[in-house]
FIVEXFI-469059 format. One record per residue: residue in three letters; residue number from 1; x negated, y, z negated of N, C-alpha, C, O in turn. Coordinates in steps of 0.001 Angstrom, whole numbers, plus 500000, padded with zeros to 6 digits. Layout:
BEGIN
ALA,NUM,X,Y,Z,X,Y,Z,X,Y,Z,X,Y,Z $
...
//
This chain:
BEGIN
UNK,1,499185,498832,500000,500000,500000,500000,499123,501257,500000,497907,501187,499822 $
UNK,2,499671,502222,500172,499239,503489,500286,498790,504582,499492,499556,505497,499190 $
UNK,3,497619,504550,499139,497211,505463,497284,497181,506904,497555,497154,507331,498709 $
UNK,4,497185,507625,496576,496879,508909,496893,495429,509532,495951,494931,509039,494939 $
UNK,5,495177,510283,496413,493691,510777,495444,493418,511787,495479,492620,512218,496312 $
UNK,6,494204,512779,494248,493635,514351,493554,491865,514530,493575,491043,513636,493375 $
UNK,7,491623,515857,493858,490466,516565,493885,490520,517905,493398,491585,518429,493072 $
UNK,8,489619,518373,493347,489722,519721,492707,489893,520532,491209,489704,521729,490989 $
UNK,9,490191,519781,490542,490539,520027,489487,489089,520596,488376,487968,520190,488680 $
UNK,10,489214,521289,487452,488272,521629,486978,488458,522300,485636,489465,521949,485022 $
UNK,11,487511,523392,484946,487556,524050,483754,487581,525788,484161,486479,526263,483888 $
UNK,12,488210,526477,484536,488029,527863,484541,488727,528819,483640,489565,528415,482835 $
UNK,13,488396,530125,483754,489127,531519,483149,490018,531778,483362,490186,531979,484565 $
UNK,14,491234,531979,482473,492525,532691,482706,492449,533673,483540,491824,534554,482948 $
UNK,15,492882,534229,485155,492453,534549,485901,491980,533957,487028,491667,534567,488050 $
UNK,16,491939,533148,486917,490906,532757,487970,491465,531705,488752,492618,531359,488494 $
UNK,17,490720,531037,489832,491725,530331,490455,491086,528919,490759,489990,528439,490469 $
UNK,18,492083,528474,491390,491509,526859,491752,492411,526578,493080,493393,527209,493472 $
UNK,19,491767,525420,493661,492212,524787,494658,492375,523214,494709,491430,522562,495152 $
UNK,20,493667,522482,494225,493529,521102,494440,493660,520739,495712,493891,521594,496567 $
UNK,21,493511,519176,496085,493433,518903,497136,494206,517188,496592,494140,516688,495470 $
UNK,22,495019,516518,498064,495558,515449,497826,495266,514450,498761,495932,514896,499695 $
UNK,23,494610,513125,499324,494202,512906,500582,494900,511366,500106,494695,510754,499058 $
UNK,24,495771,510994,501241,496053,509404,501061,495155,508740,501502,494168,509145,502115 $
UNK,25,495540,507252,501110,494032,506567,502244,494591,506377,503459,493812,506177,504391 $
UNK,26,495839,506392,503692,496008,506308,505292,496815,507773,505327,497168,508525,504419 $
UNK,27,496979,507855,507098,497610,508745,507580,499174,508524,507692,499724,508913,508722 $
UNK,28,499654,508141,507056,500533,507627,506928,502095,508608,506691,503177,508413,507245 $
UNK,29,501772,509555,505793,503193,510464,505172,503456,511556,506049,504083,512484,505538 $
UNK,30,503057,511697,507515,503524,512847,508202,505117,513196,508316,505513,514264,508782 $
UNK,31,505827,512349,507919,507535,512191,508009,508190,512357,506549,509315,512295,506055 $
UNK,32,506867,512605,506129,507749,512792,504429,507216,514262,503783,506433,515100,504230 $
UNK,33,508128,514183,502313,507749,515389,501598,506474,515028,500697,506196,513835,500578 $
UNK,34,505773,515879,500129,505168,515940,499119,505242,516914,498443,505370,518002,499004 $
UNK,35,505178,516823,496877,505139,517489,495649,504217,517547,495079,503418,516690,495455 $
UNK,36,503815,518236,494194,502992,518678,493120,503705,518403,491569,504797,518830,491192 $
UNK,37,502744,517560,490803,503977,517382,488912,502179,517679,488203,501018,517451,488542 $
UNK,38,502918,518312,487064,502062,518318,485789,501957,517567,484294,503070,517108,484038 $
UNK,39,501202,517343,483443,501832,516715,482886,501024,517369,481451,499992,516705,481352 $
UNK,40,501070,518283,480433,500293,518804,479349,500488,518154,478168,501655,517925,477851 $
UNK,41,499434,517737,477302,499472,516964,476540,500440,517263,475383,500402,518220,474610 $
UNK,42,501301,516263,475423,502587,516266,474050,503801,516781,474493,504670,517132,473695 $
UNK,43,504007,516895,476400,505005,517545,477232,505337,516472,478208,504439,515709,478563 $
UNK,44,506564,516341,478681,506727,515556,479966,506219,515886,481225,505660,516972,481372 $
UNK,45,506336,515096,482159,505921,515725,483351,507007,516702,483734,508211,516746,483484 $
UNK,46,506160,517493,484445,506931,518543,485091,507142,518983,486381,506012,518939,486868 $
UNK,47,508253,519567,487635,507839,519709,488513,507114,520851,489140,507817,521861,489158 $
UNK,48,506179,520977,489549,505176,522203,490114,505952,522950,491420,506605,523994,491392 $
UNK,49,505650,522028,492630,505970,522378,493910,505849,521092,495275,504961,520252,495421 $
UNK,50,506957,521309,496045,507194,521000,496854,507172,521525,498010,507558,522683,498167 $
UNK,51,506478,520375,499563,506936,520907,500844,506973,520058,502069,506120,519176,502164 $
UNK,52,507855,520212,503023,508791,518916,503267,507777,518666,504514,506692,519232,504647 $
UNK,53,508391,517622,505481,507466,516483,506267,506629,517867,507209,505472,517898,507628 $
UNK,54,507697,518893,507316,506463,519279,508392,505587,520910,507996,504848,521663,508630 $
UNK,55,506135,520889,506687,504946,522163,505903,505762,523591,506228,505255,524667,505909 $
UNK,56,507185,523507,506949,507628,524648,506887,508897,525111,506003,509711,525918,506452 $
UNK,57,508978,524699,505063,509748,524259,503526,509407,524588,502515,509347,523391,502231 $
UNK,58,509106,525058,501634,508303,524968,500128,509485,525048,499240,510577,525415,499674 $
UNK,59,509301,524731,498071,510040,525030,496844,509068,524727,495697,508308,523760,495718 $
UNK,60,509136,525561,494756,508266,525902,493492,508631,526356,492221,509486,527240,492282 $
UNK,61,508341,526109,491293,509086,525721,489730,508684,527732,489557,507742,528458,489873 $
UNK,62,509800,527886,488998,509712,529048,488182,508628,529462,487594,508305,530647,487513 $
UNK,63,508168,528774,487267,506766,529025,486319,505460,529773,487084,504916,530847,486827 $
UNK,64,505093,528470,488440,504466,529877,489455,504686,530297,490379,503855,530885,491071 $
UNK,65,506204,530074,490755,506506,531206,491495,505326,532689,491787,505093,533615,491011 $
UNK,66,504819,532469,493039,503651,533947,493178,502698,533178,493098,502206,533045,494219 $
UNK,67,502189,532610,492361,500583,532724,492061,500097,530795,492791,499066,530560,493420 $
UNK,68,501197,529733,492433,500298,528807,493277,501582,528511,494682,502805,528650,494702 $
UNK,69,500448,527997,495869,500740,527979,497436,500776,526401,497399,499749,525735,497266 $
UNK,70,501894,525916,497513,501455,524618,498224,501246,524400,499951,501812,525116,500777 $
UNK,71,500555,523556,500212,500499,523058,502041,500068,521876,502286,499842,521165,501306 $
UNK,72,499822,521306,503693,499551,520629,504123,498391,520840,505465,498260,521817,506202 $
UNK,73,497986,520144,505460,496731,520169,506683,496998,519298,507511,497866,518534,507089 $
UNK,74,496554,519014,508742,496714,518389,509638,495805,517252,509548,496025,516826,510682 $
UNK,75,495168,516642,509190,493762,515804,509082,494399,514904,507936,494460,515259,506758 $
UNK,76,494827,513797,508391,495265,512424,507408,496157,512751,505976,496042,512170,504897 $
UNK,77,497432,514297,506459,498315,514341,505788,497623,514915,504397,498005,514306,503398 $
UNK,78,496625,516031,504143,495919,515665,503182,496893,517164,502920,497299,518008,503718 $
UNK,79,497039,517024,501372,498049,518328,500795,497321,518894,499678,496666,518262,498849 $
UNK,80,497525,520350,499745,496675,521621,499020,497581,522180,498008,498688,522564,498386 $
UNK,81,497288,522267,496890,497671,523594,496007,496929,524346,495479,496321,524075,494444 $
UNK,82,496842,525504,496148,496085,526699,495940,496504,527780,494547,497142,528833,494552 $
UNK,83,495871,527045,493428,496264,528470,492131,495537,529658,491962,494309,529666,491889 $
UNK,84,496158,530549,491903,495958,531678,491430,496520,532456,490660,497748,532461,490571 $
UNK,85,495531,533497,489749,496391,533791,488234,496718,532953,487293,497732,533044,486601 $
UNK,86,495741,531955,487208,495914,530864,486154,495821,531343,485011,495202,532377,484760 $
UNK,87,496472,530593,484118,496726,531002,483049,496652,529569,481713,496559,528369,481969 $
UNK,88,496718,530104,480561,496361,528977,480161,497297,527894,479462,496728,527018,478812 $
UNK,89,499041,527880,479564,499539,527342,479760,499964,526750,481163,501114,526323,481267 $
UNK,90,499181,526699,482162,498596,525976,483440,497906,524687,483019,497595,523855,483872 $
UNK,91,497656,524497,481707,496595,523269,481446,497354,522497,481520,498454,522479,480967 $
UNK,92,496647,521322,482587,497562,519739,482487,497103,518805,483653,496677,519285,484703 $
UNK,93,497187,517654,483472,496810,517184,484563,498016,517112,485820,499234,516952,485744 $
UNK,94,497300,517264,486742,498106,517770,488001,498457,516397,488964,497414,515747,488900 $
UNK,95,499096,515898,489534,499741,514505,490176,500311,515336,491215,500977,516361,491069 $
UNK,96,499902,514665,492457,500518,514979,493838,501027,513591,494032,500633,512491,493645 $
UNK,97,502029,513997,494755,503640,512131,495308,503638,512704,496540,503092,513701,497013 $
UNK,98,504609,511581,497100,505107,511526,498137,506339,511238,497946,506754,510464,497084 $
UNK,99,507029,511875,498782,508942,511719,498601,509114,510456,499165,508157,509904,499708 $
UNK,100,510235,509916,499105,511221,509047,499656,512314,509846,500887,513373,509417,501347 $
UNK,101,511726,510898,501127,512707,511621,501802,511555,512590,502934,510325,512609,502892 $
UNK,102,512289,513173,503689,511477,514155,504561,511758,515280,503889,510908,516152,504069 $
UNK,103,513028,515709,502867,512873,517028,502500,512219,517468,501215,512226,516415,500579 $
UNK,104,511711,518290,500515,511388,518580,499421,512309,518425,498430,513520,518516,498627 $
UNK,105,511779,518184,497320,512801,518067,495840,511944,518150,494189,510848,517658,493919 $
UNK,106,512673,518772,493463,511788,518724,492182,512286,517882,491268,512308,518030,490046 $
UNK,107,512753,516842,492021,513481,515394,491324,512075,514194,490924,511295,513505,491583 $
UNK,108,512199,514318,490247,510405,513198,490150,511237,512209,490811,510791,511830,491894 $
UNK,109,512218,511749,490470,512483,510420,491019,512813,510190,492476,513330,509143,492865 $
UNK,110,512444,511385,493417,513231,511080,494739,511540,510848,495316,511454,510960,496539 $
UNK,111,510309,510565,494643,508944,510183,494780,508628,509280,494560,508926,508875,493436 $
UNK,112,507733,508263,495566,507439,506912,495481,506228,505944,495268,506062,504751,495017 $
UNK,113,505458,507072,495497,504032,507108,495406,503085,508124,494398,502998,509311,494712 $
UNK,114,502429,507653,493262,501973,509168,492901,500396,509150,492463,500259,508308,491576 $
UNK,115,499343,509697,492737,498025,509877,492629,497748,509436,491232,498726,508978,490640 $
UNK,116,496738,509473,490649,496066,509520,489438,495743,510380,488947,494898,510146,488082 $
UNK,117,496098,511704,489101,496008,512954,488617,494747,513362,488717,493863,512596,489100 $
UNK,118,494455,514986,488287,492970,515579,488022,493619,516824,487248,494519,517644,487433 $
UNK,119,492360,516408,485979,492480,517454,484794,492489,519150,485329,491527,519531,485996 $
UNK,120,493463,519992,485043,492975,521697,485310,492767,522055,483960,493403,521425,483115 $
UNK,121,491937,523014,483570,491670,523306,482210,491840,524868,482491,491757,525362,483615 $
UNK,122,492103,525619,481246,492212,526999,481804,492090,527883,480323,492971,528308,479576 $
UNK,123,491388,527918,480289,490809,528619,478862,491078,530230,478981,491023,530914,480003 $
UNK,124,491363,530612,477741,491936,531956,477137,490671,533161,477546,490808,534338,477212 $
//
């Protein structure tokens, strides 16, 4: 089956920004959505952002609304969330999925596939 694998993740300044990255091992999800979930320690997961099979869609949790971009690239379906204005309730590890659907949703459960996360840290 089909894995997914977070990059990017790191330790920075409130302020400051980051760039994850999501790459399946196959090319496989061009017909589907992908999302962005968080998950901060002693909190459930949460939904971040969504954008549907062909990257001209987004939807994004209240929280960063403005400051993080989700996308997609053309090169083996590989999907970006670009933060900026991090802050330090931003800390959590970050999980990119794949929908069960072509459209976006901040339903964890309409996702079938989900990465192994990568830590963001975001200090005061």
């Amino acid at each position: 089956q089909v894995q997914l694998v977070e990059s990017g993740g790191g330790l920075v300044q409130a302020g400051g920004s980051l760039r994850l990255s999501c790459a399946p091992s196959r090319p496989t999800f061009s017909n589907y959505a992908m999302g962005w979930f968080r998950q901060a320690p002693g909190k459930e997961r949460e939904f971040v952002a969504a954008v549907n099979w062909s990257g001209g869609n987004t939807l994004y949790a209240d929280s960063v609304k403005g400051r993080f971009t989700i996308s997609r690239g053309n090169a083996k379906n590989t999907l970006y969330l670009q933060m900026n204005s991090l802050k330090p309730e931003d800390t959590a590890v970050y999980y990119c999925a794949k929908s069960k659907f072509n459209g976006g949703s901040s339903y964890s459960g309409e996702y079938d596939i989900w990465g192994q996360g990568t830590q963001v840290t975001v200090s005061s």
